[in-house]
C-alpha positions as CSV (number, residue, x, y, z in Angstrom):
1,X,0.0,0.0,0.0
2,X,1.1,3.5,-0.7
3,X,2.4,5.2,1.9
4,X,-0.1,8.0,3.6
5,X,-1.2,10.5,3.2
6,X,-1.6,9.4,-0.5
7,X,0.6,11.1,-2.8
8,X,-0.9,14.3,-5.3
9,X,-0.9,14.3,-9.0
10,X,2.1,15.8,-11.1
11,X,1.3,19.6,-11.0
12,X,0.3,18.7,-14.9
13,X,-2.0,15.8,-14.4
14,X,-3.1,18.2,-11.6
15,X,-4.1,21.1,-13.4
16,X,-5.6,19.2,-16.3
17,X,-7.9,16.7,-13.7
18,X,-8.9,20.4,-12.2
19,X,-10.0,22.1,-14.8
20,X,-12.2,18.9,-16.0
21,X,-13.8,18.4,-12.4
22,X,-14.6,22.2,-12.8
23,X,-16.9,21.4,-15.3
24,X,-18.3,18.3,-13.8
25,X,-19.0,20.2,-10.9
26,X,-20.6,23.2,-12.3
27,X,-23.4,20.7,-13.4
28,X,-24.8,19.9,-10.4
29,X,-26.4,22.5,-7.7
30,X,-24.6,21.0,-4.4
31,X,-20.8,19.8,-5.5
32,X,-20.8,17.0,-3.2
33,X,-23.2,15.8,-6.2
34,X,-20.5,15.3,-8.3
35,X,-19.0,12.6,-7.0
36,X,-19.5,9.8,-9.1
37,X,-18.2,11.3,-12.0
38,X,-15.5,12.4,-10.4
39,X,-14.6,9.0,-9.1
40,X,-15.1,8.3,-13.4
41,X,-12.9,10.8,-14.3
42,X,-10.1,9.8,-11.8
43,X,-10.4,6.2,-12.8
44,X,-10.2,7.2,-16.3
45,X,-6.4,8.8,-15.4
46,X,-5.0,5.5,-13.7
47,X,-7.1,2.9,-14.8
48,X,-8.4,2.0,-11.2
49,X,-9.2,4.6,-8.1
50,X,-6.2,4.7,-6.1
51,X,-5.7,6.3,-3.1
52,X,-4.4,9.6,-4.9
53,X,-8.0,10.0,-6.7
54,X,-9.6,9.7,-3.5
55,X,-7.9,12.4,-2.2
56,X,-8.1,14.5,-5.4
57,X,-12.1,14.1,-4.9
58,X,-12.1,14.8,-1.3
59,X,-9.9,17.6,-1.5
60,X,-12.3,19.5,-4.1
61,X,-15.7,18.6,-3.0
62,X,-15.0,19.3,0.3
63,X,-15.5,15.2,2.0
64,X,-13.3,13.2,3.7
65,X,-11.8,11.0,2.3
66,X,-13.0,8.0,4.4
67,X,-16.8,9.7,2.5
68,X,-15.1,8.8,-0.5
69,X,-14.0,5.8,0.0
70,X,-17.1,4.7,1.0
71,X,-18.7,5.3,-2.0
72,X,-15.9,4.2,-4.5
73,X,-15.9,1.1,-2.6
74,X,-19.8,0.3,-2.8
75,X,-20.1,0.5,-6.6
76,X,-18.7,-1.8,-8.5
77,X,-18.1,-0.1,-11.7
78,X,-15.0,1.3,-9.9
79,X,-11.8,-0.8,-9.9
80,X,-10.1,-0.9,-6.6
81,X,-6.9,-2.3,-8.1
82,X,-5.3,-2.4,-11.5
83,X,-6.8,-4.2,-14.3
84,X,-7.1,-4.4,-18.2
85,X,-7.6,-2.5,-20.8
86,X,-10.8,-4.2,-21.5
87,X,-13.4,-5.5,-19.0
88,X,-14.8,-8.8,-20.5
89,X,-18.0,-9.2,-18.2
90,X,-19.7,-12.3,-18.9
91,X,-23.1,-12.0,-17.9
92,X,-24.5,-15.4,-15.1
93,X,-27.7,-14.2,-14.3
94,X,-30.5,-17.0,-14.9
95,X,-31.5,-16.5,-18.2
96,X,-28.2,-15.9,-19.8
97,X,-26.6,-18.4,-17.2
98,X,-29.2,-21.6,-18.7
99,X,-28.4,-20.3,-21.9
100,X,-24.7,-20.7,-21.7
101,X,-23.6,-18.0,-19.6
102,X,-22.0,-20.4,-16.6
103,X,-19.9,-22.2,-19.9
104,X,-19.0,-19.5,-21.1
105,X,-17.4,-18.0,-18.1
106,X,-15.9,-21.3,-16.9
107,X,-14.3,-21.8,-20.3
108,X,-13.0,-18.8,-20.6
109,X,-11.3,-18.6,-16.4
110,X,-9.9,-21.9,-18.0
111,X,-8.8,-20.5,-21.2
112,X,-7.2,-17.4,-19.9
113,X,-5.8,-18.9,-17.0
114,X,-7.5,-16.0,-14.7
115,X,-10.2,-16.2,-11.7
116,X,-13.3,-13.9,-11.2
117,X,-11.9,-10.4,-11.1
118,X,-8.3,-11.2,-12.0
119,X,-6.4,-9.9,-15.3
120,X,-4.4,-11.9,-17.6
121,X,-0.7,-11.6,-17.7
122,X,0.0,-9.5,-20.4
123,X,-2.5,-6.8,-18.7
124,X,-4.9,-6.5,-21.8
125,X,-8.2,-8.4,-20.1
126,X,-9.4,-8.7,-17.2
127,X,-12.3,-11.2,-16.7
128,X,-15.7,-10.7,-14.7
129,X,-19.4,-12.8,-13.8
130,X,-21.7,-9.5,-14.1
131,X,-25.3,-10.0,-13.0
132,X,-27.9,-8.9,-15.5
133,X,-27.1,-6.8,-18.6
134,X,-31.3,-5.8,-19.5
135,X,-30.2,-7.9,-22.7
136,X,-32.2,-11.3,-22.2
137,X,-33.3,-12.0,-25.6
138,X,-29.9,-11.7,-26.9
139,X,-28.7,-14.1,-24.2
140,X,-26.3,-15.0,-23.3
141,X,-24.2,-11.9,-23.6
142,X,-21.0,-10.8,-23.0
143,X,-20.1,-7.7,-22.5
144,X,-16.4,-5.5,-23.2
145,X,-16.3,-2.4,-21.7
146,X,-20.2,-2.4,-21.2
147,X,-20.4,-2.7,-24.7
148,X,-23.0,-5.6,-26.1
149,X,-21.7,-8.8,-27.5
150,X,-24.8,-10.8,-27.9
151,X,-25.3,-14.8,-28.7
152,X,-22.4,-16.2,-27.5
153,X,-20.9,-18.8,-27.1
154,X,-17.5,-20.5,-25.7
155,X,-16.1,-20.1,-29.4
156,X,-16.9,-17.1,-30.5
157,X,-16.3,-15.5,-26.8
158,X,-12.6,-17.1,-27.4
159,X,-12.0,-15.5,-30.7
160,X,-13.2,-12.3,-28.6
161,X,-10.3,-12.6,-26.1
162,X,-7.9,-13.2,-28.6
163,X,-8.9,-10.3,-30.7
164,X,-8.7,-7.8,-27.8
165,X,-5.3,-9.4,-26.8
166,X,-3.6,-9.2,-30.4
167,X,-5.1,-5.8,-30.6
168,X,-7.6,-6.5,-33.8
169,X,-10.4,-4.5,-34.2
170,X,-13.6,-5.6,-32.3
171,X,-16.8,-4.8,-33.6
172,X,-19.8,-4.9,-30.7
173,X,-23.0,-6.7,-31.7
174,X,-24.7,-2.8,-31.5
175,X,-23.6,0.4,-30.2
176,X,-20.4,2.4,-30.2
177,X,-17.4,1.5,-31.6
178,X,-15.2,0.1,-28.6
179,X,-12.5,1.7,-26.7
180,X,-10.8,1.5,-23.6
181,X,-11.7,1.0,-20.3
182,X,-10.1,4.3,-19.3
183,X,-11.4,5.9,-22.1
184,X,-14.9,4.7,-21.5
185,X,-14.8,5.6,-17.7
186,X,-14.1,9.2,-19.2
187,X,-17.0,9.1,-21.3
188,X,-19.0,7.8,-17.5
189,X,-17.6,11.5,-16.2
190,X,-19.9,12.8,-18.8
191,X,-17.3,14.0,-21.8
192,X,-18.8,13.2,-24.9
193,X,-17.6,10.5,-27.1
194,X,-15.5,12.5,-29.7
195,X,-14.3,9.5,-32.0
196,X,-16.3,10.2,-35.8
197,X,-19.4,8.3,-36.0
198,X,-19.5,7.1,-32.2
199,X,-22.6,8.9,-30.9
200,X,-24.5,8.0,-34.8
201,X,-23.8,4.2,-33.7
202,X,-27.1,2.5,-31.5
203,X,-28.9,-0.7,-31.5
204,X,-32.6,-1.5,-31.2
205,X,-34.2,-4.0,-28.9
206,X,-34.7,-7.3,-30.1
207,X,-37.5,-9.0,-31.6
208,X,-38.3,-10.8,-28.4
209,X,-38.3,-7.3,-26.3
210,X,-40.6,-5.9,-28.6
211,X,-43.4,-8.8,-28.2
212,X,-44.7,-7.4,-24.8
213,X,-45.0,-4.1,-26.3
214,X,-47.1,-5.4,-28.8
215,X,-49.4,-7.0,-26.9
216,X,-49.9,-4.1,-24.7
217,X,-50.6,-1.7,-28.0
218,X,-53.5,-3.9,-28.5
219,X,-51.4,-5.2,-31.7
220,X,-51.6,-8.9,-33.2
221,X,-49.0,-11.6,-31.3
222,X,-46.2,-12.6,-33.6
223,X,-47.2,-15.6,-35.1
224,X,-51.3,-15.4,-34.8
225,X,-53.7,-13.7,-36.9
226,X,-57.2,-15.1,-35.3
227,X,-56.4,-12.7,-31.9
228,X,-55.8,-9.3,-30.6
229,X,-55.1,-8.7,-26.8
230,X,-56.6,-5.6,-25.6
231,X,-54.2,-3.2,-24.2
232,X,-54.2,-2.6,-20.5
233,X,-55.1,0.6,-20.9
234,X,-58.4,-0.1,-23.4
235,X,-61.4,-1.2,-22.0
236,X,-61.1,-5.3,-22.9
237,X,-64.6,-6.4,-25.3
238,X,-67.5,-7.8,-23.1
239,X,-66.8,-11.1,-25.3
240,X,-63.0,-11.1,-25.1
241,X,-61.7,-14.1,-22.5
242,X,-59.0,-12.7,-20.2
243,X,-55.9,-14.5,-22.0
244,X,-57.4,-14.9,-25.0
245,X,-58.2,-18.4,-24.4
246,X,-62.0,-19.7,-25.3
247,X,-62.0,-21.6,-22.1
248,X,-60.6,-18.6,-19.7
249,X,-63.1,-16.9,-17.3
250,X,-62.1,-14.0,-15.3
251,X,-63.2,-14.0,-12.0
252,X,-65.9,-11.5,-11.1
253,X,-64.6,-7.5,-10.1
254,X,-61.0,-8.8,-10.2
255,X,-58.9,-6.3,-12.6
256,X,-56.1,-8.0,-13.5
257,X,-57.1,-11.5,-14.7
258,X,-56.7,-10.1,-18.0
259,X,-52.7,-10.6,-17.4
260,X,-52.6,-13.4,-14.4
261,X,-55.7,-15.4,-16.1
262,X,-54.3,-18.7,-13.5
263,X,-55.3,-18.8,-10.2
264,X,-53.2,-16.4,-7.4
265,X,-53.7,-15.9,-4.4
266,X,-55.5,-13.0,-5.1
267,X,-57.9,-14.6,-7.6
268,X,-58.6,-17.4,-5.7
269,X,-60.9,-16.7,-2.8
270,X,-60.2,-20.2,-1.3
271,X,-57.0,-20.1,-1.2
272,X,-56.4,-16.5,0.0
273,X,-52.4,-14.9,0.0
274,X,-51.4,-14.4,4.0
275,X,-50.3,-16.3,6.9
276,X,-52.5,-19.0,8.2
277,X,-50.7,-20.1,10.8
278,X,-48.6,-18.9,13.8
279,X,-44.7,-19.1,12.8
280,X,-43.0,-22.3,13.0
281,X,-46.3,-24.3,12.3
């Protein structure tokens, strides 16, 4: 561990970190506000928040720094320690973890020869299990510097690592063009993205994302063309079943057995939710 107190900035790096944290801080109307992306833009300078970006942060929001610490220790978007250039976060949640997820991240701690959180030798990857990306129906994803690589697999997420280590160009599934972990924790500070084309680049939601919307615009369900589902919203036809089956009745007064048309707890007067005994029983 460094010795304390932690050690400043050159007067250079100094001066420059200043003038940006200036501008983050203007942005906000108390300046203790600011500091996430100040803990961002001191990440982006040393790859990780060491003990001289906490003081940096303390020093000109006016915390201590045990404050800061605090916080850059709670999130986990902020490295505690060096790493890689490139974050490869393999997503284990459950859907993305029964679609391949738990493979792909054992084959590649296998392949690379690193655990959860450790970086490979040559200091260009460092590997992490990240719970859910909001990217289920591309599942299962991995993702490099929080950009999306969807549909993976233990193959194709191989070629990935090799890629970033030999330096190739690596093209995300959708969004920007990818960059460095530094550069993108810059970008978290909120400096735009200045590379040509970057902000133009985007990706839509998937096909499967886009089936609950349709339903709930009242539109026809992908693959059927005898039934529309009334939107929430809409006042449901006196002759409409509750889930569109012939069979389905709704139980009397009860609003939403157009979306839960099985029996609940809350449908089910029998079988009402709640305790029914005392605990332990």
């Amino acid at each position: 561990m460094p010795a304390l107190p932690a050690p400043d900035y050159p007067a250079d790096v100094r001066a420059r970190l200043e003038a940006d944290a200036k501008e983050v801080i203007a942005r906000y109307p108390g300046a203790r506000s600011a500091l996430l992306p100040l803990l961002h833009l001191v990440q982006a300078e040393e790859g990780h928040v060491t003990r001289t970006g906490i003081r940096f942060c303390a020093e000109l929001l006016d915390l201590t720094t045990a404050e800061v610490t605090a916080v850059s220790t709670f999130y986990s978007m902020y490295r505690r320690k060096a790493s890689g250039d490139y974050q490869v976060g393999v997503c284990t949640n459950t859907l993305c973890a029964v679609m391949g997820g738990d493979a792909i991240f054992e084959d590649l701690k296998e392949y690379l020869g690193v655990g959860n959180g450790e970086t490979t030798e040559d200091g260009a990857v460092t590997l992490e299990h990240i719970e859910c990306n909001a990217a289920c129906d591309f599942a299962p994803v991995v993702m490099v510097n929080w950009e999306f690589f969807d549909n993976q697999t233990p193959q194709s997420a191989r070629q990935l690592v090799d890629d970033l280590r030999a330096g190739r160009t690596v093209e995300p599934t959708r969004g920007a063009p990818l960059c460095t972990f530094r550069q993108t924790a810059r970008m978290l500070a909120g400096f735009p993205d200045e590379r040509p084309g970057a902000v133009q680049a985007t990706g839509g939601a998937g096909p499967a994302s886009l089936i609950g919307l349709r339903l709930a615009k009242g539109e026809v369900a992908p693959g059927r063309v005898d039934h529309v589902i009334a939107p929430r919203t809409a006042q449901a036809p006196a002759d409409e079943p509750p889930s569109g089956h012939a069979d389905a009745q709704a139980p009397p007064g009860h609003p939403s057995s157009h979306d839960a048309p099985h029996e609940t707890s809350a449908s089910d007067d029998d079988h009402p939710a709640g305790p029914a005994a005392e605990e332990g029983e």
